[in-house]
C-alpha positions as CSV (number, residue, x, y, z in Angstrom):
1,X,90.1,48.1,42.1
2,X,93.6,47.4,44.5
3,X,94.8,50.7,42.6
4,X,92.0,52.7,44.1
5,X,92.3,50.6,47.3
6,X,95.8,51.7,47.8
7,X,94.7,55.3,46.4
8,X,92.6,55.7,50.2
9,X,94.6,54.3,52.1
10,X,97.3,56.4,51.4
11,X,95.1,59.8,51.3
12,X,93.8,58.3,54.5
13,X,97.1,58.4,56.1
14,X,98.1,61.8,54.7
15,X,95.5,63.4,56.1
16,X,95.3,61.9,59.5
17,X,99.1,63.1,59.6
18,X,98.0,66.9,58.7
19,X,95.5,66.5,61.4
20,X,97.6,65.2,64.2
21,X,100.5,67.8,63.2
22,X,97.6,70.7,63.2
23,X,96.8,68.8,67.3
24,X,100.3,68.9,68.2
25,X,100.4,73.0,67.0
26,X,97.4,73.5,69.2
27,X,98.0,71.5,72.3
28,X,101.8,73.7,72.7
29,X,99.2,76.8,73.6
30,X,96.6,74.9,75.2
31,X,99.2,73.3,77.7
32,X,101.2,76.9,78.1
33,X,98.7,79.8,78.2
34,X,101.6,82.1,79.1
35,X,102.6,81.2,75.2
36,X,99.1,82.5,74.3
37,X,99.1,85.7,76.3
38,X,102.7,86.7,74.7
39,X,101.4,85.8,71.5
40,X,98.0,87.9,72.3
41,X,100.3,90.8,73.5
42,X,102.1,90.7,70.0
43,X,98.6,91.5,68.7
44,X,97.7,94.1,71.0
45,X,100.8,96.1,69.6
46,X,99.9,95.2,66.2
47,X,96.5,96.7,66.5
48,X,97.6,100.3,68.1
49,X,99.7,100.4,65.3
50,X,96.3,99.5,63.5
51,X,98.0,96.3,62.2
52,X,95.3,93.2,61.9
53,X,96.7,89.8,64.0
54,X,95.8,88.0,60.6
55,X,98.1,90.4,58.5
56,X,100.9,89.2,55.9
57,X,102.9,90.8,59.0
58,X,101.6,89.4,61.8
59,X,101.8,85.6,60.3
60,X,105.2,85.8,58.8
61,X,106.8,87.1,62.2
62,X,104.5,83.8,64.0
63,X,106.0,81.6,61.8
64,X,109.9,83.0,61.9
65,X,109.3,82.9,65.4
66,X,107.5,79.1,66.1
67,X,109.6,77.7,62.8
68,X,106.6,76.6,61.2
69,X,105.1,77.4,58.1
70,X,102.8,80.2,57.5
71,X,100.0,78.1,56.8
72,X,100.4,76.6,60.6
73,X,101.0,80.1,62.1
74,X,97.8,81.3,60.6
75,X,95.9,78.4,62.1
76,X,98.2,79.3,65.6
77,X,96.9,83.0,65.1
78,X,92.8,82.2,64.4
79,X,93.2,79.8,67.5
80,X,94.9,82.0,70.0
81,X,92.7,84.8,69.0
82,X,89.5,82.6,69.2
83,X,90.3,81.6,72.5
84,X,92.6,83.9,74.6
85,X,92.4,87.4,72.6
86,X,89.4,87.4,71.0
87,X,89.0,91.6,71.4
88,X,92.0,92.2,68.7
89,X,91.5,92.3,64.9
C-alpha cells in the first residue's frame, strides 16, 4: 500500500511539472504578442510556399529557434495559430 502511495505522489508531481513547463511556454506569447505575430509571419511564408505551420519543417525551425524540444514547439505552433493566426494551415 506505501509503494502505491509513493507511486502517485510522484506521477502527481511529474505531471504538475509538465503542466507548469507547458504554462510557462504559453504565457512567453501571451505576455509578447509581437512574439506571436513574427512567429505567425513565419507561417504566412510557409504557406505561399504551400508549407503547413504544423510541418516536420515548420516545427523543427520553432524549436532550433525557441531551444525547446519539438514536442513544446508543436504545442507553441497549435497555440499561436489558435489564437493569433488562425487563417494559415
Amino acid at each position: 500500500m506505501n509503494s502505491l502511495l509513493i507511486t502517485l505522489i510522484f506521477t502527481s508531481f511529474a505531471i504538475n511539472q509538465d503542466a507548469m513547463a507547458q504554462s510557462r511556454l504559453l504565457d512567453g506569447v501571451k505576455r509578447n504578442p509581437d512574439e506571436a505575430k513574427s512567429i505567425c509571419k513565419s507561417f504566412r511564408n510557409l504557406n505561399k510556399e504551400n508549407i503547413s505551420a504544423g510541418s516536420p519543417k515548420s516545427i523543427q525551425k520553432i524549436s532550433i529557434q525557441k531551444n525547446i524540444s519539438e514536442v513544446d514547439a508543436e504545442i507553441l505552433s497549435m497555440y499561436v495559430r489558435g489564437l493569433y493566426c488562425p487563417e494559415t494551415f
